[in-house]
GUKE-696583 format. One record per atom (N, C-alpha, C): x, y, z. Coordinates in steps of 0.02 Angstrom, whole numbers, plus 32768, in hexadecimal, padded with zeros to 4 digits. Layout:
% residues N
XYZ;...
***
This chain:
% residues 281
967FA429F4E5;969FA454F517;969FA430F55B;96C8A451F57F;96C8A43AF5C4;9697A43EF612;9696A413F61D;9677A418F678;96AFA425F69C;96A1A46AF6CA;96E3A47DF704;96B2A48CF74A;96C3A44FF77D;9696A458F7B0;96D0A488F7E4;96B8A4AFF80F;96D1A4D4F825;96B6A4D8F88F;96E2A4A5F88E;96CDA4B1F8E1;96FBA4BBF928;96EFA4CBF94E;9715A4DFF999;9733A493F9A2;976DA4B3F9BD;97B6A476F9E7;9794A486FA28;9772A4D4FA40;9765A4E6FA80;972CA506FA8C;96EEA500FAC9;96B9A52EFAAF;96D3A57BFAA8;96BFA597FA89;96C3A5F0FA71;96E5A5FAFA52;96FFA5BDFA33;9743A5DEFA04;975EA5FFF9D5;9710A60FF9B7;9705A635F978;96F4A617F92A;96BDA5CAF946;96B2A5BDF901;9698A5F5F8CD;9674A61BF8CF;9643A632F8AE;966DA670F88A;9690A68AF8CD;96CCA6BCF89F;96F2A69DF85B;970CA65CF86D;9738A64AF84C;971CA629F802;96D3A612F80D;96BAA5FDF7E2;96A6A62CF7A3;967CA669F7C4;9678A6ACF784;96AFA6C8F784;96DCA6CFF797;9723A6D2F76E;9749A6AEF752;974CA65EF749;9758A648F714;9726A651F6D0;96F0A668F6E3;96BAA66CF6A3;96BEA6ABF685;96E1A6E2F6AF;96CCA71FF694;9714A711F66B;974CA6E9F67A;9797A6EFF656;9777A6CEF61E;9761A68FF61A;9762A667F5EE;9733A690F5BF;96E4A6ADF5BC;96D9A6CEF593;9704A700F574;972EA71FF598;974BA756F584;977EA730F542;9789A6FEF541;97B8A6CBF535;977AA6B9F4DF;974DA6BDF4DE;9733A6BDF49F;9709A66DF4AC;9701A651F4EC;96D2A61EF4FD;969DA628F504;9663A610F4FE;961FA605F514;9620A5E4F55C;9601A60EF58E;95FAA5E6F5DF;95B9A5DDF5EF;95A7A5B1F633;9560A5B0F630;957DA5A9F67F;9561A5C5F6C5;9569A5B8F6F8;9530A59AF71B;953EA56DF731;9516A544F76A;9528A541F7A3;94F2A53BF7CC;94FFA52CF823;94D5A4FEF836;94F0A4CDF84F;94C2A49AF85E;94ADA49AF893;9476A475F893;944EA47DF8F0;9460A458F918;945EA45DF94E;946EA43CF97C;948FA460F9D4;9473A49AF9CA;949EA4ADF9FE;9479A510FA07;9469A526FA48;9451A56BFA57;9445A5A3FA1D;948DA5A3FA0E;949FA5CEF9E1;94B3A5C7F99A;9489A599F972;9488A584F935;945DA594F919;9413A5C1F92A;93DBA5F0F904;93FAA620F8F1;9416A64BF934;9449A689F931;9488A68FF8F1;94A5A667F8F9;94DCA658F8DC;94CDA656F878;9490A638F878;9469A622F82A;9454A65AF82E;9444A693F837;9410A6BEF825;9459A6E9F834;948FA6F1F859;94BEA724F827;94FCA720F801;94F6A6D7F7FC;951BA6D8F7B4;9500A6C4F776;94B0A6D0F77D;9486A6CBF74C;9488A728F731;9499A74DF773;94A0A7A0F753;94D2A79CF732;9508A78BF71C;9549A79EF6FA;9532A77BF6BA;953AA7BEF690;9533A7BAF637;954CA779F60A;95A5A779F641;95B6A76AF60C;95C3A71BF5F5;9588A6F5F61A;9566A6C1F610;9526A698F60E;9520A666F5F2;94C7A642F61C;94DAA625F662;948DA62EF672;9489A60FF6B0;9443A606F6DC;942AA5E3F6D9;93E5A5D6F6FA;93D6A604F732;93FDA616F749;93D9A647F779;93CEA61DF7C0;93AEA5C4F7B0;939BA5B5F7F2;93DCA57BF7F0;93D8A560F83D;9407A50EF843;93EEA4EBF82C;940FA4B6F7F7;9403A47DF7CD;9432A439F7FC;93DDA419F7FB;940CA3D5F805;9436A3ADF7DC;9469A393F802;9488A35EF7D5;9460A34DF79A;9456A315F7A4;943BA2EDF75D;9404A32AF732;940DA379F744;93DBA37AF71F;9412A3C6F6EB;9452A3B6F6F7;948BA3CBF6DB;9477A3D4F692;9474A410F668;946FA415F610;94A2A3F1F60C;9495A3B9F5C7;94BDA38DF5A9;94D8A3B8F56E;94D4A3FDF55B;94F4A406F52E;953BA426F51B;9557A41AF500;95A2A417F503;95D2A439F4DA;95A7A47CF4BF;95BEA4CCF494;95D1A4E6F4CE;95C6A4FFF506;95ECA525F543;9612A4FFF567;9645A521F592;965DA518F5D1;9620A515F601;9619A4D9F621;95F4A4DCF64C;9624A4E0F699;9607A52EF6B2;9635A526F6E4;95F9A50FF735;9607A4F1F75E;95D9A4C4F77F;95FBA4DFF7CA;95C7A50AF7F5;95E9A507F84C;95DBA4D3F864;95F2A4AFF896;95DFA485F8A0;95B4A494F8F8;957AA46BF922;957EA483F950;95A1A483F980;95A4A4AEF9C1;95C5A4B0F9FC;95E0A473F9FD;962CA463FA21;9614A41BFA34;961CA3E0FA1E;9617A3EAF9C6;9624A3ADF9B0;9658A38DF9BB;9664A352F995;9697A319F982;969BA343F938;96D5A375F93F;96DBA373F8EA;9705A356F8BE;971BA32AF8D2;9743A2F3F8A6;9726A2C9F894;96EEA2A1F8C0;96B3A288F89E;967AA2B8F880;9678A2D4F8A3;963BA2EEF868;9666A2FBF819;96A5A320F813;96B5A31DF7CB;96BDA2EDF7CA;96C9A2BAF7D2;96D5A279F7B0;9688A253F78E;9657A26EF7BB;960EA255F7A9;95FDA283F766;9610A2C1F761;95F3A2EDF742;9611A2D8F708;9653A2CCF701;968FA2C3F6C0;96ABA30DF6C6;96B0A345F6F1;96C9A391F6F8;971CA37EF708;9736A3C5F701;9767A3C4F712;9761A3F4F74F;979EA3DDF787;9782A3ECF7BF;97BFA430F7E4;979CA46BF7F8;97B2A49FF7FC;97B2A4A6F856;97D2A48AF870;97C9A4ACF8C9;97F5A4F2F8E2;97B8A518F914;97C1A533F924;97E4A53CF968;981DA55CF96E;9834A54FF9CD;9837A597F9DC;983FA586FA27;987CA5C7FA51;98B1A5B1FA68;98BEA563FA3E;98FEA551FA52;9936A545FA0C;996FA589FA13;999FA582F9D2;99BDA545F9CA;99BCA527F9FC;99E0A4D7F9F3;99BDA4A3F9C6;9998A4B4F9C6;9954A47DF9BD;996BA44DF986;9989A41DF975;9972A3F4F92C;995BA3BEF935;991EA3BAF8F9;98FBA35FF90D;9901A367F8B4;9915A325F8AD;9926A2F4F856;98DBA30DF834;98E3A324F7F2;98ABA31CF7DC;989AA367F7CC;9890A3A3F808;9872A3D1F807;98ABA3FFF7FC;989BA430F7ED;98A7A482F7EF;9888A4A8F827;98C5A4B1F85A;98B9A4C9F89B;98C0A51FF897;9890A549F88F;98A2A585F89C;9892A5A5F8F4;98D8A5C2F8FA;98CDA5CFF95E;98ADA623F94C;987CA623F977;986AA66DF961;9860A689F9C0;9862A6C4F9B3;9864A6FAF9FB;989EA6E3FA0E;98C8A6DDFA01;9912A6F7FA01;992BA732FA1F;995CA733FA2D;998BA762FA51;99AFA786FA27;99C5A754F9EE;99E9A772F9A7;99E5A748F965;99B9A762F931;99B4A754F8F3;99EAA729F8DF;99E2A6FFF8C3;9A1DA6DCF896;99F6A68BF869;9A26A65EF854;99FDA62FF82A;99DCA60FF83B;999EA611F824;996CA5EDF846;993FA612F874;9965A64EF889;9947A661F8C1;9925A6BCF8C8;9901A6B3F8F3;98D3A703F8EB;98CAA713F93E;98FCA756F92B;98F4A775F961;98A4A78DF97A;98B7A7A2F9B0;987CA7CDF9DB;986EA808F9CD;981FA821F9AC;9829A856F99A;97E0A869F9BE;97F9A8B5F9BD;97C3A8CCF9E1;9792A8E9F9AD;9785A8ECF970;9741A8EBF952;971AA895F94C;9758A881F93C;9725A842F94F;96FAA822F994;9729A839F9C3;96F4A83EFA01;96C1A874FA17;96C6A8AEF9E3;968CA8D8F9EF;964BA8C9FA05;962DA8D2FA32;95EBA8B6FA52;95B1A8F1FA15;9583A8CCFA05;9544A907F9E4;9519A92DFA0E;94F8A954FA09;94D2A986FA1F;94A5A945FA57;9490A91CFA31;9457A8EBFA4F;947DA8BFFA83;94B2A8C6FA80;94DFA88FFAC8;94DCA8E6FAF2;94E7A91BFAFE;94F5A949FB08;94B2A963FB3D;9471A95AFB14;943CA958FB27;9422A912FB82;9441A8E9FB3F;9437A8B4FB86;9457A8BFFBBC;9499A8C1FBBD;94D9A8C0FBFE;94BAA90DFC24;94A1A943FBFD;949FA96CFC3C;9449A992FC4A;942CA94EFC2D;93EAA954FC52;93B8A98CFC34;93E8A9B4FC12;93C4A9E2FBF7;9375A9FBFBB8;935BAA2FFBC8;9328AA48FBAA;932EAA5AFB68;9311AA2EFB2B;933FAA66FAE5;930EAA97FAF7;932CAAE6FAC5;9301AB0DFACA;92FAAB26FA8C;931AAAFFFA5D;9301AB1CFA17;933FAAEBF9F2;9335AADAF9BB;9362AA94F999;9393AAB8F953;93ACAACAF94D;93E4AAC9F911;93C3AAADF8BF;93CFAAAFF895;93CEAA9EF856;93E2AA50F869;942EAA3CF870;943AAA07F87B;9422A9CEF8B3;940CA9FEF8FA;93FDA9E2F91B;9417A9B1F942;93F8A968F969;941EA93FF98F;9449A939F970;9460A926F93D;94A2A8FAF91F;94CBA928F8FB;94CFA968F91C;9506A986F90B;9546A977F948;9584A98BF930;95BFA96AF94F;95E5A9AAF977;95F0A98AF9B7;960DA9CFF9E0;9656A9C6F9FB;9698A9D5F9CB;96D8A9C4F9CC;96F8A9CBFA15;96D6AA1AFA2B;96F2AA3BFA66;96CFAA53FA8D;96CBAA3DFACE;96A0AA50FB03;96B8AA81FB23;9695AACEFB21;96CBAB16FB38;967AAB34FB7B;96ADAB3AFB98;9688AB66FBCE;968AABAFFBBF;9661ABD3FBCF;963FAC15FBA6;968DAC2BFBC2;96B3AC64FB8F;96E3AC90FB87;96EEACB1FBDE;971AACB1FBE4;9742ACD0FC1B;9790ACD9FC1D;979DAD12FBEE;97D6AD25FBD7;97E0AD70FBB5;9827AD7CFBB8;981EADC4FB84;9816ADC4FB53;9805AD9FFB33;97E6AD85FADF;97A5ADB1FAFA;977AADC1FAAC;9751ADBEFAAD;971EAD71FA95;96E0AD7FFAB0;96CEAD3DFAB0;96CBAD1CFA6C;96CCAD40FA44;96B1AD28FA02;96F7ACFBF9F5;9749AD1DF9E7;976CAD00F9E9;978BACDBFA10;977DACC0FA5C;978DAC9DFA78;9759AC5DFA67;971CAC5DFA5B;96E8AC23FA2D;970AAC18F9F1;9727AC3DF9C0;9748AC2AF983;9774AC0AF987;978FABF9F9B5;97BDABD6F9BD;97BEAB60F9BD;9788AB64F9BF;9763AB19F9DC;9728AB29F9A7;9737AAE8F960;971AAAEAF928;96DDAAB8F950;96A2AAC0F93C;9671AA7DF959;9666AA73F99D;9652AAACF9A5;9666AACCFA02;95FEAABAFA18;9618AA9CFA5A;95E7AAB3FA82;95E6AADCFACF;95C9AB0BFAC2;95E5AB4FFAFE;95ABAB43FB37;95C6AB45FB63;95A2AB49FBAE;95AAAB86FBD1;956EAB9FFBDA;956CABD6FBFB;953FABFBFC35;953AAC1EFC48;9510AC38FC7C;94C4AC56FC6C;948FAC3BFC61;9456AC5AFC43;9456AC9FFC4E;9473ACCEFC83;9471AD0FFC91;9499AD39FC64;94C3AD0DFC40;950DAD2BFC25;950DAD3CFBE2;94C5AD56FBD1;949FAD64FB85;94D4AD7BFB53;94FBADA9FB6C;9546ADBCFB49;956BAD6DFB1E;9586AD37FB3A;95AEAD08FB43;9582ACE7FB1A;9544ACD5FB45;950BACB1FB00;950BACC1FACD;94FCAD0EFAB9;94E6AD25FA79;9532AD24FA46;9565AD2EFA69;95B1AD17FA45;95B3ACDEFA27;95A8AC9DFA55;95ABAC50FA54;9573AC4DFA0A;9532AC60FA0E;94FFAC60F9D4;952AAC91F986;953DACC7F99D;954FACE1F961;959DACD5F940;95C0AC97F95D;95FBAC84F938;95D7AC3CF928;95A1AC21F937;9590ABFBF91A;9592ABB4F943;958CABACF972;95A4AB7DF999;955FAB38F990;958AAAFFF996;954AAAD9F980;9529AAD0F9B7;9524AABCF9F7;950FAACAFA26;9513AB05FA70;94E6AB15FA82;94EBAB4CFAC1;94C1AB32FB07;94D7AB1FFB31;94C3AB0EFB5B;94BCAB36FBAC;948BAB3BFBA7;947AAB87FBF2;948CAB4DFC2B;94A1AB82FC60;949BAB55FC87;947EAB7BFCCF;9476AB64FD16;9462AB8BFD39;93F3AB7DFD35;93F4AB61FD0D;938AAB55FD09;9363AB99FD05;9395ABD4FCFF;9389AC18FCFC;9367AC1DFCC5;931DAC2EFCAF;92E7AC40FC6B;9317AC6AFC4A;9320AC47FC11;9363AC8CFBD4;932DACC7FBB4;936BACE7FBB2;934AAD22FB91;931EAD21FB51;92E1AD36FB37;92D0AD3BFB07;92E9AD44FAC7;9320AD72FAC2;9343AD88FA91;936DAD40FA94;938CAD1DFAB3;93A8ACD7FA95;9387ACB9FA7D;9335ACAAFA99;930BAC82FA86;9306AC98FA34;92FCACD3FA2E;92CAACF5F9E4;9312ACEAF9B6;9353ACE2F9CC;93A5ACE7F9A2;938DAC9AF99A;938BAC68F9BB;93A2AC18F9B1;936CAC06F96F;9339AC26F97E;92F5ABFEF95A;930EAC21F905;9330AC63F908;930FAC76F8D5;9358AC70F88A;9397AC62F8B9;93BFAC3BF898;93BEABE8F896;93B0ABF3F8D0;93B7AB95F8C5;93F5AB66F8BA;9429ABA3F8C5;9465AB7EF8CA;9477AB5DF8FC;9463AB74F944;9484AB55F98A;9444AB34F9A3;945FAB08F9B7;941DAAD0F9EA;9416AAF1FA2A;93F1AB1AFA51;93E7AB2BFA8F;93D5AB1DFAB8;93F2AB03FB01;93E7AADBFB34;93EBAAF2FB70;93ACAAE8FB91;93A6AB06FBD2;93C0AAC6FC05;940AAAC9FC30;941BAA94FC55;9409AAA0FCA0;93EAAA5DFCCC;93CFAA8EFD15;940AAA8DFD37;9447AA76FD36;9483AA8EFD69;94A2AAB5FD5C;94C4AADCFD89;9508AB08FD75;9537AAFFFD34;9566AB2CFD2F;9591AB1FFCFD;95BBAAEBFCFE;95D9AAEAFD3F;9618AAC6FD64;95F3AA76FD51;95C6AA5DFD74;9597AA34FD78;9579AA0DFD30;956DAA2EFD0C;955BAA28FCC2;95ACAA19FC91;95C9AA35FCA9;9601AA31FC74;962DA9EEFC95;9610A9C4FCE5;962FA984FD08;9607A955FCED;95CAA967FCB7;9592A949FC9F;9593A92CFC69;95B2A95DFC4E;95C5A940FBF5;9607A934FBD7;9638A93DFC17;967AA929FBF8;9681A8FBFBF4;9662A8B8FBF9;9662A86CFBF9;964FA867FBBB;9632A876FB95;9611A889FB57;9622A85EFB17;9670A886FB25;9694A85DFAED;9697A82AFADF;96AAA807FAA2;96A6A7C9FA8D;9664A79AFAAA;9620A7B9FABD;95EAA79AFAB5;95B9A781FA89;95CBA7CCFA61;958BA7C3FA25;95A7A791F9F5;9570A76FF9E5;9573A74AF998;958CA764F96C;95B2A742F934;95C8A760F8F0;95A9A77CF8D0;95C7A7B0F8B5;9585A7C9F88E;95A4A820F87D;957DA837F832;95A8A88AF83D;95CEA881F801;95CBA8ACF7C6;95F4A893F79A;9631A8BDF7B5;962FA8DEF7C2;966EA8EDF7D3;96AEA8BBF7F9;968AA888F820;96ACA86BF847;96C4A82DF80C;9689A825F7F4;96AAA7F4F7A7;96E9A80DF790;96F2A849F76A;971FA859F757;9764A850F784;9768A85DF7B5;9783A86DF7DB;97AAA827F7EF;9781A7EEF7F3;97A1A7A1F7F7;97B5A783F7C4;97A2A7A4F77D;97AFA790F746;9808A7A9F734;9800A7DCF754;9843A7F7F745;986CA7E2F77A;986AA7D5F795;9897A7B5F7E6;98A0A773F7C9;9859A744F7AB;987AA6F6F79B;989EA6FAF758;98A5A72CF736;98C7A729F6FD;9914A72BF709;9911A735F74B;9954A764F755;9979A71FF77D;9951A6FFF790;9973A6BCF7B9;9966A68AF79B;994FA67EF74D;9941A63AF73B;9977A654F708;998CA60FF6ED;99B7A60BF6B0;9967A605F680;9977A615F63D;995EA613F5FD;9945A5CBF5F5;9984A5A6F60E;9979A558F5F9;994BA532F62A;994BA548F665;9919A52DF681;98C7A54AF673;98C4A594F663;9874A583F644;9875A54FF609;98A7A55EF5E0;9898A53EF5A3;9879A4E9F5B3;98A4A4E9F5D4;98A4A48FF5F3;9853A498F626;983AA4CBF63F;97F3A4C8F665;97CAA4BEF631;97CFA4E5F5F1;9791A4EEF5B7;9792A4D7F582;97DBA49FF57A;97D0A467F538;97B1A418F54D;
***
């Protein structure tokens, strides 16, 4: 089977996306994958430890050096490469075939398979901008607005928050104006126990108080005893908190099967057939 090293034309360009979604296609595809991330660079522990979570391959879990690459040759070995590299030499050292990633649709260099991803508009080769894939998790969410958890979710940090909604202010009622924003995280007024206890009972993966106002007990005794919503006491205002975490996006690391799926079906949709075939023979 094949070596497919998979690295950035640009920093951020989305190796790691692009890499577990060629693996989640190609398994789907009736291949054996094994993902690696090699070391060399901040974010290559991170990176090994979550595409060591996705099922639907092996994967060490930690960064493997070069030379210390499995020689065996029943899987697709699909290989990130780090930040940074030379990836024309490095596949050429490795014997891989070499997969770059851009944000530029123009892009062609001899040799590789250029996919342009964060796009403006989907087409060959190319993957639009989507906003579950830039979903920030509970734990980027936590960091950017400084906040107190006050009780953690089932899923916890690494659940995925599609839509950032400021607590209901409309003739909706709240419940259906939250139903509206699947993977919602709601910001609200710790005083506004109404709006909170809505945001908790449609299920929201995160709730974030804002104002440093002590919440009510009855949220406290609701968060702990479902365990569906992560509860966060934030010390600024609403206005303030919600200038906090809208940067959010497109920070977090890969990771989330959902977001797998989700690139799997987007690169299916912009690769021809013949070019996986040609990645995994």
């Amino acid at each position: 089977m094949s070596r497919i090293l998979v690295a950035n034309a640009q920093p951020g360009a989305g190796s790691t996306t692009i890499a577990a979604g060629l693996g989640h296609l190609l398994a789907l595809g009736g291949h054996g994958v094994r993902f690696v991330r090699l070391a060399g660079d901040s974010r290559a522990e991170e990176d090994a430890r979550n595409l060591a979570s996705f099922e639907i391959a092996d994967a060490a879990g930690v960064p493997v050096a070069e030379a210390d690459l499995p020689a065996d040759d029943s899987l697709v070995t699909i290989i990130e490469a780090p930040a940074n590299a030379d990836g024309a030499a490095l596949a050429q050292r490795l014997g891989a075939k070499l997969v770059l990633v851009s944000d530029d649709a123009g892009l062609e260099v001899d040799g590789a398979t250029v996919i342009a991803n964060h796009q403006r508009y989907a087409g060959p080769n190319a993957v639009a901008e989507d906003r579950l894939l830039a979903a920030p998790t509970v734990g980027r969410l936590i960091e950017a607005s400084g906040a107190t958890v006050l009780s953690r979710s089932e899923a916890g940090d690494a659940a995925i928050c599609e839509h950032l909604v400021a607590a209901a202010i409309s003739h909706d009622s709240a419940d259906t104006y939250y139903e509206r924003f699947p993977r919602r995280a709601v910001v609200s007024r710790a005083e506004r126990v109404d709006l909170a206890l809505a945001a908790m009972l449609t299920r929201s993966e995160c709730l974030i108080l804002t104002g440093g106002h002590e919440p009510s007990p009855y949220l406290l005794d609701r968060a702990a005893s479902t365990r569906e919503t992560t509860l966060l006491l934030a010390p600024e205002g609403t206005v303030e908190t919600l200038r906090d975490i809208e940067g959010s996006f497109g920070k977090s690391a890969f990771s989330h099967e959902a977001k797998l799926e989700r690139i799997s079906g987007l690169l299916s949709e912009a690769l021809e057939p013949s070019v996986l075939a040609a990645l995994a023979g």
